[in-house]
Phi, psi and omega in degrees: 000105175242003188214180184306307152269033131301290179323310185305321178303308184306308175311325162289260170001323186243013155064000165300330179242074194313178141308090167108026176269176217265340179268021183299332168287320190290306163319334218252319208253344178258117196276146201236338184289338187284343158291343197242174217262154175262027186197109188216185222205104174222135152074018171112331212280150127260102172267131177229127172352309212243232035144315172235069182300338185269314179292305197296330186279303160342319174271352162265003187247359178271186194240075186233165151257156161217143179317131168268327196210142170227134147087025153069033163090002182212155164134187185289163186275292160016316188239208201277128189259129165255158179249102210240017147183155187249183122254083150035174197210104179295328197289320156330313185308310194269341155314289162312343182290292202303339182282325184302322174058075125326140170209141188299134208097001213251141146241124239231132168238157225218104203253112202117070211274327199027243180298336187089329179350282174303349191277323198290317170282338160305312216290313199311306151352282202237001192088160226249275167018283176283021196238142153224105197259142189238130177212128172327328192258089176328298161335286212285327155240061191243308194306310176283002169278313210272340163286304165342292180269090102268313184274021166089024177234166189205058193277149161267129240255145159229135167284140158176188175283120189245001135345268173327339185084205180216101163302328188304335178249016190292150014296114178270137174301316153207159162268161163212140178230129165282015166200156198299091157272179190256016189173103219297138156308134161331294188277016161288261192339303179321300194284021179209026174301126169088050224191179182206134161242107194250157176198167143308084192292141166124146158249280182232005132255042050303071165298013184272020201227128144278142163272121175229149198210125167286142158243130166206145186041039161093345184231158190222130205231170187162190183216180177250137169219191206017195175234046155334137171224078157274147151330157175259166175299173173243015160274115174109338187323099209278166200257135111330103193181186186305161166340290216282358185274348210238305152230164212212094185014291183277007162267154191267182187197145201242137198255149172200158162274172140187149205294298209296144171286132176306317166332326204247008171221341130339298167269030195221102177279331175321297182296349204267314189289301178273335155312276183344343210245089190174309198222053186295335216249008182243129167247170182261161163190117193245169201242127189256073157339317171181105215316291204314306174292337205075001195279155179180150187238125166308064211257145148241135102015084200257124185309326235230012175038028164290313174254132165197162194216140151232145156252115174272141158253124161248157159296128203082340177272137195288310200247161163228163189283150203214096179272120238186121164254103193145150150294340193254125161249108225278343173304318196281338152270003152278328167299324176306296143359304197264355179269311169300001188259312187303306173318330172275013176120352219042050162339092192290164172300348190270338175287348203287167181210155186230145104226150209260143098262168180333296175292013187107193168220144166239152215251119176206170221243129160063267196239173179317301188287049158203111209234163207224356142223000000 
C-alpha cells in the first residue's frame, strides 16, 4: 500500500467508507506522507523513513494511527514517553466527520491542528476558506501550515489555546476536536449556536467516548458513542508515569476483601463509563499478573498521586484482597459506583445524554430530569 487510493481501498473493505460517501474524494485526493514525520511510531513500533521506506510508507497508507510526537516534543528518550500527538486512525477520522454532518457551505473550526491532515480533508470537503484549525502547540502548528500548503491547501491554522475556540472567526457551523476533553468549553457552545459539536469525552477514568451536541439557545445537548483513544487536552494535564511513581514502598495501606470481581468492571466499558462519571480524577490499569491463570490486579490511580487502590485477582475465589492508600479510598468509591450502576439496571452508554450550559454540564440517563451528575 503506497498511495491514497491503497487507503481508499482499505477503507471501503472494513465498511468505514461506504459508496458515495462525500469523503471519498478527501481520502482519494490528500497524500497522508505529506502530513508525517520521517519517523513515527505504531503498535509499539518505531519506523523511519530513511532506514525502512517500504514499511513507512505501507504504514502510512494503512488504517493506523501513528504517533507524531512524545512528551509534547521534548524530555528525555529513556524515560516515560507520553504521546502527545498523532495522526489519526483514518477510519476513526471518518467516524467523527460522519457524527459531524458536514455540509456545503459550513464552517468548521477544528479545535486541535496536529498534523493538519484532518484540517486537509476538511479543507478538500468544504474549501480552505471555511476551515479554521487551532493548536496549542507552536512546533506542531507551524508543521501542519507547512504540510497543508504542500498537499494544495491554506485552511487557516492558530496558535492559541483551542480550549478557548477562535472568536475572531467565530460563528462556526460545526466543530470538531482532536482531543479528549474532561468537559465541553464554555466557548465550544458560544461559537457554534445553532451549529453541532463533536469531541471526545471523559475523564482520566473512561475518557473513551464521543460526545456530538446540537446547539440552540446557548445549550448544548447529545448523547455518547464509540471508543476513542485521543491525547487529553493539555490544560490541567494530570501526570503520567510509571507505576512505581504513584506507589510506593513506604506507603501504608488499610488491606479489606471484596466480592466483585475486578474483571467485571475492568471489561464492561458501560460500568467503566458510569464509575468514571464518579471518578473523573482517577485512572486504571489493569496488570494481568498472569495470563496462564487469569490472575491479575486492578490498580486505581488518584491523578493528583495522592491515593491509590489495588484489586487482586485469583482464579476460583468468592473474594479478592484490596489493598487501598491515601485520603481517598478509591476502591471503595468505585464499588460503590459500580453497585450503583448495577441498581440502575446496568444501563448501557448509549441511554446516557450530556447537557453544556453556561453554568456547566450534566450527564442523565433516558431523559434530562434524571441526571446522573
Amino acid at each position: 500500500m503506497t498511495s491514497p487510493c491503497d487507503l481508499l481501498a482499505v477503507l471501503r473493505e472494513t465498511g468505514a467508507l461506504p459508496a458515495g460517501s462525500p469523503w471519498e474524494s478527501a481520502v482519494a485526493g490528500v497524500r497522508r506522507e505529506l502530513f508525517l514525520p520521517d519517523t513515527v511510531e505504531t503498535d509499539g513500533r518505531l519506523i523511519s523513513r530513511a532506514a525502512q521506506p517500504e514499511s513507512w510508507l505501507a504504514c502510512v497508507y494503512a488504517d493506523l494511527p501513528l504517533t507524531t510526537q512524545f512528551n509534547d516534543g521534548s524530555g528525555p528518550d529513556d524515560g516515560y514517553r507520553l504521546p502527545t500527538s498523532s495522526s489519526s486512525m483514518p477510519s476513526v477520522m471518518l467516524q467523527m466527520l460522519g457524527l459531524l454532518r458536514v455540509e456545503d457551505g459550513h464552517r468548521v473550526l477544528e479545535a486541535g491542528t496536529g498534523t493538519g491532515y484532518n484540517a486537509a480533508w476538511l479543507a478538500h470537503r468544504i474549501g480552505s476558506h471555511r476551515v479554521t484549525s487551532v493548536d496549542i502547540d507552536p512546533v506542531l502548528a507551524d508543521r501542519a501550515t507547512a504540510n497543508t500548503a504542500a498537499a494544495g491547501y491554506t485552511p487557516r491554522i492558530v496558535c492559541a489555546d483551542a480550549d478557548l475556540g477562535w472568536p475572531p472567526g467565530a460563528p462556526y457551523d460545526r466543530l470538531i476536536a482532536t482531543y479528549t476533553v474532561p468537559a465541553i468549553p464554555p466557548a465550544w457552545i458560544e461559537q457554534t449556536e445553532g451549529g453541532r459539536i463533536v469531541a471526545p469525552w471523559g475523564g482520566s477514568f473512561f475518557p473513551h467516548s464521543f460526545a456530538a451536541l446540537e446547539v440552540a439557545g446557548g445549550v448544548g445537548r447529545g448523547r455518547f458513542s464509540g471508543f476513542p483513544a485521543f491525547m487529553r487536552t493539555r490544560n490541567h494535564r494530570p501526570h503520567r508515569g510509571y507505576l512505581d511513581e504513584f506507589v510506593r514502598p513506604s506507603d501504608s495501606t488499610a488491606t479489606t476483601r471484596t466480592a466483585v470481581n475486578p474483571w467485571d468492571l475492568a471489561a464492561d466499558s458501560d460500568a467503566l463509563f458510569c464509575v468514571g462519571l464518579r471518578l473523573p480524577t482517577v485512572w486504571h490499569l489493569l496488570d494481568r499478573t498472569d495470563e496462564a491463570s487469569g490472575a491479575a490486579t486492578l490498580w486505581m490511580l488518584a491523578d493528583d498521586r495522592d491515593s491509590w487502590a489495588s484489586v487482586t485477582y485469583r482464579p476460583g475465589r468468592g473474594t479478592h484482597t484490596v489493598e487501598q492508600h491515601g485520603p481517598r479510598r478509591l476502591w471503595d468509591e468505585a464499588e460503590s459506583a459500580y453497585e450503583e450502576w448495577r441498581s440502575l439496571g446496568r444501563p448501557a452508554r448509549d441511554r446516557m445524554g450530556l447537557t453544556v450550559t453556561a453554568e456547566g454540564e450534566r450527564v442523565w440517563l433516558d431523559t434530562e430530569d434524571h441526571l446522573l451528575t
